[in-house]
C-alpha positions as CSV (number, residue, x, y, z in Angstrom):
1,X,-45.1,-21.6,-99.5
2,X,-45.1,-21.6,-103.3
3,X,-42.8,-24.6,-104.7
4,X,-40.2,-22.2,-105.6
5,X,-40.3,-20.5,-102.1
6,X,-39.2,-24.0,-101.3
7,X,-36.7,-24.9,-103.3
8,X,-35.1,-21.4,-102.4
9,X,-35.2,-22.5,-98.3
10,X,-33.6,-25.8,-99.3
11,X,-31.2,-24.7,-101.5
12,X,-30.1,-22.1,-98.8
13,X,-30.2,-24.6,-96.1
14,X,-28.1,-26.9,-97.7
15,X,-26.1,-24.2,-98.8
16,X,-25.2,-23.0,-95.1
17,X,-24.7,-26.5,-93.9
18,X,-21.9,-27.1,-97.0
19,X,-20.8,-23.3,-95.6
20,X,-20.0,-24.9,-92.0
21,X,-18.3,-28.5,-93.1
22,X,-14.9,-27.1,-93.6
23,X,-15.2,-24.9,-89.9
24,X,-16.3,-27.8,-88.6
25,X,-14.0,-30.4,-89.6
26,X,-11.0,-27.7,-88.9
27,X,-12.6,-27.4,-85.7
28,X,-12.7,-31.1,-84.6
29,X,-8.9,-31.6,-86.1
30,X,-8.0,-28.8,-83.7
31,X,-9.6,-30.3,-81.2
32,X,-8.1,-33.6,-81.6
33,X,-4.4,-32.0,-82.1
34,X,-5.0,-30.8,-78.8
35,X,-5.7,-33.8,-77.1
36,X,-2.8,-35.3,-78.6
37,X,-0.5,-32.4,-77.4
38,X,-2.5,-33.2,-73.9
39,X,-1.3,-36.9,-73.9
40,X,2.2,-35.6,-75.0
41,X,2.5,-33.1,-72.3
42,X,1.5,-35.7,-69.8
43,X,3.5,-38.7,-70.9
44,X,6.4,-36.3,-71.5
45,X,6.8,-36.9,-75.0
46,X,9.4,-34.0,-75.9
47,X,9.5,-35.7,-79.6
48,X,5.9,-35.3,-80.2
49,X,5.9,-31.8,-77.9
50,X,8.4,-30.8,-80.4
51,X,6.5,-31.4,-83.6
52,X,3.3,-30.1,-82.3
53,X,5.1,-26.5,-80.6
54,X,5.8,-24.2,-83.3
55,X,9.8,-22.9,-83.2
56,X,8.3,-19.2,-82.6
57,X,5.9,-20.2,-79.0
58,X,5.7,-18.2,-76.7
59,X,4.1,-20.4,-73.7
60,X,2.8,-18.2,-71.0
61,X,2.4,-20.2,-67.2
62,X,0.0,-19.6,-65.4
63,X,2.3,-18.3,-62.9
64,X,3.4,-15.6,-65.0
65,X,6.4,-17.5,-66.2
66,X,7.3,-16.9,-70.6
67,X,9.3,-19.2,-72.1
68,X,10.2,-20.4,-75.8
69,X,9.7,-23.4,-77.2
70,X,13.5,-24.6,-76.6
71,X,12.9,-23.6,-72.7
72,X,9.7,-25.3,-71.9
73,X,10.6,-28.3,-73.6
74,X,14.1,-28.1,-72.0
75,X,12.4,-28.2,-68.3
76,X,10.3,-31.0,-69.7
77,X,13.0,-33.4,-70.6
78,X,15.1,-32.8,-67.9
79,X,11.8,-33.2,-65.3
80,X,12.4,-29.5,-63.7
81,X,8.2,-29.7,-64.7
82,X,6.4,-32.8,-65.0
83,X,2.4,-32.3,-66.4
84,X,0.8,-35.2,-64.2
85,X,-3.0,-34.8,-65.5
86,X,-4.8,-32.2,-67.5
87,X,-8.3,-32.2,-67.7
88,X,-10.3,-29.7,-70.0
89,X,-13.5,-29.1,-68.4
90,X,-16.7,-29.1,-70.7
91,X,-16.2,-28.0,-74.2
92,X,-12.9,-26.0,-75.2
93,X,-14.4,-23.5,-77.8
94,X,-12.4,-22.8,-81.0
95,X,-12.9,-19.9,-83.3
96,X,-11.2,-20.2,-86.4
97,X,-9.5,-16.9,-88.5
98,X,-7.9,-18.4,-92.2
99,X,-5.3,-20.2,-91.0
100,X,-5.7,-19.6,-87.4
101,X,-7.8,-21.4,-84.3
102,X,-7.8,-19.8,-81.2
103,X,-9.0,-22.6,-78.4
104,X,-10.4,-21.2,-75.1
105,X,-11.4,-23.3,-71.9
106,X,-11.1,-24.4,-68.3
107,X,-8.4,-27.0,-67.0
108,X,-8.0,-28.9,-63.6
109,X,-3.6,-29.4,-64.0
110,X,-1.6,-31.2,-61.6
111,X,2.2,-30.1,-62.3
112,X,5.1,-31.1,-60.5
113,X,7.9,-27.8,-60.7
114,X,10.9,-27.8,-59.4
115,X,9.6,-30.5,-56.9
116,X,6.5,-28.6,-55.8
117,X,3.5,-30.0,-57.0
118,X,0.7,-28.0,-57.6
119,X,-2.8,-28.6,-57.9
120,X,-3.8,-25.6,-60.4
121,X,-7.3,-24.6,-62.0
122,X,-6.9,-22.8,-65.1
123,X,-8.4,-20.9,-68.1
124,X,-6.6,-20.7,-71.3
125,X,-6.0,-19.4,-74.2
126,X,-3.9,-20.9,-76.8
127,X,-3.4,-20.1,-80.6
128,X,-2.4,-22.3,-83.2
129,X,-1.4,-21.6,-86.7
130,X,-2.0,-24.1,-89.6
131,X,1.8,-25.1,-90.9
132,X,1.1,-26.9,-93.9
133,X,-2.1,-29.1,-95.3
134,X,-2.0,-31.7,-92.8
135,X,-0.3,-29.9,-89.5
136,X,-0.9,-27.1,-87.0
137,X,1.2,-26.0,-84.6
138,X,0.5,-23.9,-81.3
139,X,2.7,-21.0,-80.9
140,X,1.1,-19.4,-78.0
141,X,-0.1,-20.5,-74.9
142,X,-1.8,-18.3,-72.0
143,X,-2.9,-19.4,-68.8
144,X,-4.5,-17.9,-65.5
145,X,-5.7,-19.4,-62.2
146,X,-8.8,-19.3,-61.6
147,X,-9.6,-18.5,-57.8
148,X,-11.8,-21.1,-55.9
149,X,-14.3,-20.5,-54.0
């Protein structure tokens, strides 16, 4: 390889990796904004919930359930549904379009509803759109059980 040859390779290298910093910095907050909407969810922070839900969710339950924003919330604070753990399994993936990540992954959920509690496994989907500079919010949620075997 000539000494130009080289330089091209590096130059291209470091090129790509200065390509991925932003992805992957937007994909680490994204992660991180989720585990704080986790720890909300669980602790039943309805203040936090409600900065983090965007006024236009639609959150889809596993059950088939849709509510808005103003009705999941709602059954949170009055404790009609109680999150008591929700572990992500392995590594949620996010994609990222502009503005957009989509997060997909596997969950082990114990929810208390309507005084049943349930011991759920999961894969979702959930979107979130970035608001403004520093803030995303999700404003759509979809889960399905996954059948044990």
């Amino acid at each position: 390889m000539t000494i130009s040859h080289a330089w091209l390779a590096i130059f291209f290298l470091v090129g790509s990796a200065l390509a991925q910093s932003p992805n992957s910095s937007a994909s680490e907050e994204l992660r991180r904004t989720e585990h704080i909407r986790v720890e909300a969810l669980i602790s039943g922070d309805v203040v936090r919930l409600g900065k983090l839900l965007g006024d236009d969710l639609t959150y889809t339950h596993s059950t088939g359930i849709k509510e808005s924003k103003a009705e999941f919330l709602h059954r949170i604070q009055s404790g009609e549904l109680k999150y008591d753990s929700m572990q992500h399994e392995n590594v949620v993936s996010v994609h990222l379009y502009g503005d957009t990540g989509v997060l997909t992954g596997a969950s082990r959920v114990r929810v208390s509803a309507r005084g049943q509690t349930l011991n759920l496994h999961i894969r979702f989907t959930e979107v979130w759109v970035k608001r403004d500079r520093d803030s995303s919010q999700l404003v759509a949620w979809q889960s399905t059980r996954i059948a044990e075997e």
